[in-house]
GUKE-319077 format. One record per residue (C-alpha): x, y negated, z negated. Coordinates in pm, whole numbers, padded with zeros to 5 digits, always signed. Each point is the difference from the previous one (the first is absolute). Layout:
N
XYZ/...
This chain:
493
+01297-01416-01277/-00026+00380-00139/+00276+00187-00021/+00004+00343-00045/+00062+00216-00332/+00061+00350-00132/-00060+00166-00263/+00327+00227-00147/-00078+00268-00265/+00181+00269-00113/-00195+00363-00058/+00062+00276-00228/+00205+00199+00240/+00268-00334+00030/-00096-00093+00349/-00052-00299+00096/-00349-00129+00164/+00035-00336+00191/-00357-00090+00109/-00088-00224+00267/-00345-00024-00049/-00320+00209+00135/+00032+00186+00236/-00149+00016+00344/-00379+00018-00012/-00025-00262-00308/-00030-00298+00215/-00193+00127+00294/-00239-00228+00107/-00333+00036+00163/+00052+00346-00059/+00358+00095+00190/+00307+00053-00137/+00238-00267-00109/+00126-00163+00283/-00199+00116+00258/-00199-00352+00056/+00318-00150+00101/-00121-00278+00265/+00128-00227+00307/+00291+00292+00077/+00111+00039-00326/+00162+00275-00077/-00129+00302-00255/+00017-00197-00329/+00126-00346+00152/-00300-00149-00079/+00162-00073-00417/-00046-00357-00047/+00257-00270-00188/+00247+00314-00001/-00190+00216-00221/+00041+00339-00018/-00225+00324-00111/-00070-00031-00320/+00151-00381-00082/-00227-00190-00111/+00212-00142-00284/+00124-00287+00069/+00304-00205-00054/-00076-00203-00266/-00042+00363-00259/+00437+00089-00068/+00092+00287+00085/-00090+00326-00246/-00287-00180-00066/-00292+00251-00163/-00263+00109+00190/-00361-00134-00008/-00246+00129-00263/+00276+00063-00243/+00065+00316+00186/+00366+00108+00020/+00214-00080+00314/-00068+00353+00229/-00396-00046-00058/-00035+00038+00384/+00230+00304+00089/-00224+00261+00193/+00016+00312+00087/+00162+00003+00321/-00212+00252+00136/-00310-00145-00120/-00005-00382+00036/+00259+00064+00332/-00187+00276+00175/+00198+00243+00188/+00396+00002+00033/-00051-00141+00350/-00100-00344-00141/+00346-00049-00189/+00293-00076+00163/+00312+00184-00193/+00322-00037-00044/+00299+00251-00208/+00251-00252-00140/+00302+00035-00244/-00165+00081-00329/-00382-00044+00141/-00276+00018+00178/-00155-00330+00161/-00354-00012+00165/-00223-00267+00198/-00345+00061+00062/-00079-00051+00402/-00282-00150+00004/+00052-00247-00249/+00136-00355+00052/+00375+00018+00018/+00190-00032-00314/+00267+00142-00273/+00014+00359-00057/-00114+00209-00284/+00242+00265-00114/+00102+00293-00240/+00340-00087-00118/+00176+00353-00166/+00306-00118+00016/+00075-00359-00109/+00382+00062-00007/-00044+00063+00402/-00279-00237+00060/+00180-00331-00163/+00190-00023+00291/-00275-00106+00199/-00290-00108-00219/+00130-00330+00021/+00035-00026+00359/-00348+00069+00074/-00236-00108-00322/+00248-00293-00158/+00218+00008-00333/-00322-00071-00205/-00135+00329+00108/+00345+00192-00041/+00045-00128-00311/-00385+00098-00125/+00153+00379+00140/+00286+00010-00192/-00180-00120-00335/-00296+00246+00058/+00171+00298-00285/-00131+00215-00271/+00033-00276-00252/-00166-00252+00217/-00245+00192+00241/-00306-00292+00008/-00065-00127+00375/+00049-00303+00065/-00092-00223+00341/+00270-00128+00213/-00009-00249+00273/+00229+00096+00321/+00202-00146+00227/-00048-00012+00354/+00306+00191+00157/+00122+00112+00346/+00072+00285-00100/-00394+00083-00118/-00104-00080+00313/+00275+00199+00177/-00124+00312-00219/-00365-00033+00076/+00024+00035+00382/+00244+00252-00064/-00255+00175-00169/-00243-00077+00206/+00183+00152+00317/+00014+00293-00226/-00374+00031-00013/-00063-00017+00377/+00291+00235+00056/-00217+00235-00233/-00397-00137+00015/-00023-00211+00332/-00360+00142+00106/+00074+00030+00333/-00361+00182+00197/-00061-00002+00383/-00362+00021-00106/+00027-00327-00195/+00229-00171+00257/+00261-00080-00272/+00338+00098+00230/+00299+00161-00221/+00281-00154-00085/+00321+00037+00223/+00210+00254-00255/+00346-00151+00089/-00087-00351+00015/-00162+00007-00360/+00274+00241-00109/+00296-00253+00108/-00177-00278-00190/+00010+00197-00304/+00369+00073+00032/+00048-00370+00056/-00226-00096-00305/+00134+00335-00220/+00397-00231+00068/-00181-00328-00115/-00116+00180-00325/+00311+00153-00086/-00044-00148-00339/-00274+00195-00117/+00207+00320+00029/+00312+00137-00157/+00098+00301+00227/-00057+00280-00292/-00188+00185+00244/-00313+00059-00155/-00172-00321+00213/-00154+00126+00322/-00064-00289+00145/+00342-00180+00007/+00071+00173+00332/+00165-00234+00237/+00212+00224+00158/-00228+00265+00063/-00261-00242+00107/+00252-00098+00282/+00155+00320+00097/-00352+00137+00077/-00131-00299+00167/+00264-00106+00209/-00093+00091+00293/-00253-00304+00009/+00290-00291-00036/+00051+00003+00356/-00341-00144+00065/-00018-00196-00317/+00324-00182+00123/-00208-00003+00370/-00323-00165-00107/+00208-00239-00246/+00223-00147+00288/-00314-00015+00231/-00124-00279-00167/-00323+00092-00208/-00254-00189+00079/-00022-00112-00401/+00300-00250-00111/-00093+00215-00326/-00005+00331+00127/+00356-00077+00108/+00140-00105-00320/-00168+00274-00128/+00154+00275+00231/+00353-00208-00031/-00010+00046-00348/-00052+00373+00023/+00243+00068+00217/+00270-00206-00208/-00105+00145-00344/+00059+00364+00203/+00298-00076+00148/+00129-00118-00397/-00113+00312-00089/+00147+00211+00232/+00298-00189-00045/+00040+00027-00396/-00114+00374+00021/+00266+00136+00254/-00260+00078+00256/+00090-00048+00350/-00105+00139+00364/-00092-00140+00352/-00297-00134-00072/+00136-00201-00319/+00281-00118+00175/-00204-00104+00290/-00232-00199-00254/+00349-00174-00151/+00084-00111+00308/-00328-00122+00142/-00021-00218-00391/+00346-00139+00094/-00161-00173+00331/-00228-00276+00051/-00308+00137+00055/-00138-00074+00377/-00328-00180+00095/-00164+00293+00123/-00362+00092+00114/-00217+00171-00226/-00141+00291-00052/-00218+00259-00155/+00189+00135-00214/-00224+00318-00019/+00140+00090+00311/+00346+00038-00138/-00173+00283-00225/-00193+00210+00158/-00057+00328-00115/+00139+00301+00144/-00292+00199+00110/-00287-00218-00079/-00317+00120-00078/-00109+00334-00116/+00246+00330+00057/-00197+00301+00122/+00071+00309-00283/-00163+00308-00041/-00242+00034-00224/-00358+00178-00080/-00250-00131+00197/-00396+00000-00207/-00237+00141+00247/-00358-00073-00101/-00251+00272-00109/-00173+00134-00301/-00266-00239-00180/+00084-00268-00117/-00038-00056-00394/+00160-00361-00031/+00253-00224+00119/+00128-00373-00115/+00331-00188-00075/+00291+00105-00263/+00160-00243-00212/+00380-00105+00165/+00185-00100-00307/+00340-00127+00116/+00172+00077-00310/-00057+00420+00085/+00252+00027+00278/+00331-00203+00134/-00034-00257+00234/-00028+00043+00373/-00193+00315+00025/-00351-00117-00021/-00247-00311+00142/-00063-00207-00277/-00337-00059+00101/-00312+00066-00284/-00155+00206+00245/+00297+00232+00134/-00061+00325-00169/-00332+00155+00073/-00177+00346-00085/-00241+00244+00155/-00111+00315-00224/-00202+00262+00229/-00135+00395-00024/+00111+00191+00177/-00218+00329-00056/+00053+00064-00349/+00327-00210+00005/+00067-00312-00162/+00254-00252+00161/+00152-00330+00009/+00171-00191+00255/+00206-00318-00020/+00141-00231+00236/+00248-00298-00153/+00070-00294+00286/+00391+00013+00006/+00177-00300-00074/+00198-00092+00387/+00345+00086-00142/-00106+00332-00162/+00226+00287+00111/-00161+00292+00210/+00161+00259-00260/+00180+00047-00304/-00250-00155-00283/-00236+00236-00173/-00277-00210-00046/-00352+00134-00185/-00325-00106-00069/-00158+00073-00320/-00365+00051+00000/-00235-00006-00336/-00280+00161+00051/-00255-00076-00316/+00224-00155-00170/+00177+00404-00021/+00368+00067+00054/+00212-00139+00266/-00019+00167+00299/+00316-00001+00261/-00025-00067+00343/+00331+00015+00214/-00021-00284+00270/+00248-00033+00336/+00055-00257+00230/-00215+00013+00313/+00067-00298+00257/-00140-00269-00224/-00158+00138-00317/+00074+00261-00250/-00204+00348+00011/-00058+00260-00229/-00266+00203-00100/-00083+00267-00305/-00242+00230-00104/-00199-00057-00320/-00137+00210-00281/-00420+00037+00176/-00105-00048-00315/+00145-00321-00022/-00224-00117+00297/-00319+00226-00074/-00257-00227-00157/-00279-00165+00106/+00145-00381-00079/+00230-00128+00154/+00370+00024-00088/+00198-00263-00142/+00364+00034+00130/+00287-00227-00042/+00316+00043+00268/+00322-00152+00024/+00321+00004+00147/+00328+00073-00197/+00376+00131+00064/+00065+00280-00316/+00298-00092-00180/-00051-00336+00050/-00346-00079-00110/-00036-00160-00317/-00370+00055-00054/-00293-00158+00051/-00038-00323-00099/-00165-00023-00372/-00315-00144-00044/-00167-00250-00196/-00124-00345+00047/+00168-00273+00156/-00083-00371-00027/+00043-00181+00352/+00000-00353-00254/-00241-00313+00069/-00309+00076-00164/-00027+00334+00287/-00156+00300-00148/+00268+00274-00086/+00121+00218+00301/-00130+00394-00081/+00335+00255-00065/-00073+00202+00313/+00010-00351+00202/+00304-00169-00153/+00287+00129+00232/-00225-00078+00295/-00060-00338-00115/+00377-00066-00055/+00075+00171+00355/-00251-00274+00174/+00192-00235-00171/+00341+00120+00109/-00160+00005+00323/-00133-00339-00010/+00385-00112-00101/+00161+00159+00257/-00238-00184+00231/+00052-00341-00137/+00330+00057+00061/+00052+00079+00392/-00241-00283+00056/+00268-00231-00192/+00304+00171+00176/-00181-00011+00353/+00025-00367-00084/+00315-00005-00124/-00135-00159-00281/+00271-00073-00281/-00063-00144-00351/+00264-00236-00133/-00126+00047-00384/+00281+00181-00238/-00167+00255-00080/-00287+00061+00273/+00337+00010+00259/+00052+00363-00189/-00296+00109+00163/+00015-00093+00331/+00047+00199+00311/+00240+00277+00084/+00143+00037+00335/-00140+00317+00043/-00328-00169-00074/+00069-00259+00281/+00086+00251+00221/-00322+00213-00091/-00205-00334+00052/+00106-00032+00327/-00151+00085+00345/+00174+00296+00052/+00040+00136-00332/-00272+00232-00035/-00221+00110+00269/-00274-00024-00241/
């Protein structure tokens, strides 16, 4: 049986790089992403055979620090996260005492890389979720002795406690929720209550300095409490999954500790103590998306500027809707959401843009833009507002920009200033398997299928309330707020 391995190297600067193997992308087969052929219900990644993990392909029999193949030095496979990962949106991230741990998402489920910067900090933990071997090879890695060396791990509760934490974390932030794909959103307050729960079950990793954003319990459950009520509700009517039940149980206990040890209390915690403290009644089931409907479904009518045809026509096609440009919840995720039409208008040049707006995006209050390239030229700014279901905007452009006999080549997309962090650089990236490379201007729209195609995979397995029993692959498996998206009444998609 394999078992899986990092490699632990210390860099110039004195961090600490603990590298689980390639990243997502390096083990694609037939073309897709790692993880993405996972079969029979699997879940995204499940499909790991003999327990193997991204990147483990050394087995048991090799001790642990052994050197790397080829006589290269342990490390030989670190990547450049933004290269052999792809966007952000493919790792799954998590601020810890003293360092930064990442998973990729569409690889098959396994221990984390990380960037330790503080080993005093991080010690208290390393050992918890990698084994002693590995916290040891940490705490050896100094100036005097900075070689790499390969490290088997230990299989540890806590690793697989972290890695749906972090995972939450990602579909809090990346969940590609699209009417026009029919991939419904995640219920806010459901997910945001299983973090809390999971954030308390982590404790470990964090040390209360303050400078950890995600060890958040208590705010997690102040802002989400409102949805105990009808966790407690669809927990004591008997889900129609034995382990959906234990699974809601066990979030509702690990909140209740929570609340308990932090001091928090209110009617709808106390209610949730005291409904624990009874035996919970045979009751009917339900759908539990009906406990969560959304106040004011659908779209919100706002004002906005409506594009009235007229003028001539020069061109029109689709923008590029990189997620990364703008926060959550304020545009479809859909490829295809942000279009363009550039007309004359006498001796006037414009542009207009309509975004599709994501279900939950607010009818005022975000200053979104487009940004249309026109030749490749400078950025030009287009102002867009929320109009029923779409974003609108339009701008007029420099004539000269539009005044040749070829056609224009113009790029648009959709952005919130302040936030934006740029587009997304290009180059070539390597989909794995023998499949040609993937061109720059493609690669985020390759890894956005893919996210796509995850998200997907799992509804289908939460619709069945599909649940693997594996150590690690468990890490992965639904959310309640996935279940609840899965089910009849979740999305009116």
């Amino acid at each position: 049986m394999a078992r899986a391995h990092v490699d632990v190297t210390r860099r110039e600067d004195g961090t600490i790089r603990i590298d689980a193997g390639a990243f997502a992308g390096s083990a694609a087969q037939d073309g897709a992403f790692a993880g993405s052929a996972a079969q029979d219900g699997a879940f995204a990644g499940s499909a790991a055979q003999d327990g193997a993990f991204a990147g483990s392909a050394v087995h048991d029999d090799e001790p642990a620090g052994y050197a790397a193949h080829n006589d290269e030095p342990a490390g030989y496979a670190v990547h450049d996260d933004e290269f052999a990962g792809g966007p952000d949106f493919t790792r799954a991230v998590l601020d810890v005492a003293g360092a930064v741990l990442t998973w990729p998402v569409l690889g098959v489920p396994g221990p984390p890389s990380a960037e330790v910067h503080d080993r005093g900090r991080a010690q208290q933990w390393l050992w918890a979720l990698y084994g002693e071997r590995v916290a040891t090879a940490v705490h050896d890695r100094t100036a005097a002795e900075p070689d790499g060396v390969r490290v088997a791990v230990d299989p540890t509760d806590l690793a697989g406690s972290a890695a749906r934490l972090a995972l939450g974390h990602w579909a809090a932030r990346w969940w590609p929720a699209s009417y026009q794909d029919g991939i419904p959103a995640l219920e806010p307050h459901v997910l945001g209550l299983e973090l809390a729960a999971l954030t308390h079950r982590c404790q470990q990793l964090f040390d209360g300095e303050g400078d950890q954003p995600d060890d958040c319990t208590a705010e997690l459950i102040e802002e989400h409490r409102d949805a105990l009520d009808p966790l407690v509700q669809w927990w004591r009517a008997a889900p129609q999954s034995a382990d959906t039940a234990r699974h809601l149980e066990s979030v509702l206990r690990l909140i209740d500790h929570a609340a308990d040890t932090l001091g928090l209390d209110g009617p709808a915690l106390r209610h949730l103590r005291s409904s624990l403290g009874r035996r919970r009644p045979a009751g009917v089931p339900l759908d539990p998306g009906s406990l969560f409907a959304r106040d004011g479904g659908g779209y919100a009518l706002a004002a906005g500027e409506q594009l009235v045809a007229g003028g001539r026509v020069i061109a029109r096609g689709s923008g590029t809707n990189d997620w990364r440009r703008y926060p959550p919840g304020l545009v479809d995720a859909a490829e295809d959401a942000v279009s363009w039409t550039a007309r004359a208008l006498g001796t006037r040049r414009r542009i207009e843009v309509e975004v599709v707006a994501h279900t939950a995006a607010p009818s005022a209050g975000a200053s979104l833009v487009a940004e249309a390239h026109v030749n490749g030229g400078r950025p030009n700014r287009v102002p867009l507002t929320r109009t029923d279901d779409r974003w609108t905007g339009r701008a007029d452009l420099d004539p000269g920009l539009l005044g040749g006999t070829e056609p224009p080549h113009i790029e648009v997309g959709v952005l919130l200033p302040g936030f934006d962090p740029g587009p997304f650089e290009r180059g070539f990236f390597d989909p794995g398997s023998g499949s040609d490379p993937v061109p720059g201007e493609d690669r985020g729209r390759v890894a956005r299928d893919a996210i796509r195609a995850l998200a997907r995979r799992r509804l289908n397995a939460a619709e069945r309330l599909t649940y693997d029993t594996s150590p690690y692959d468990v890490s992965w498996g639904p959310f309640l707020a996935e279940t609840v998206a899965a089910g009849p009444t979740g999305e009116d998609y």
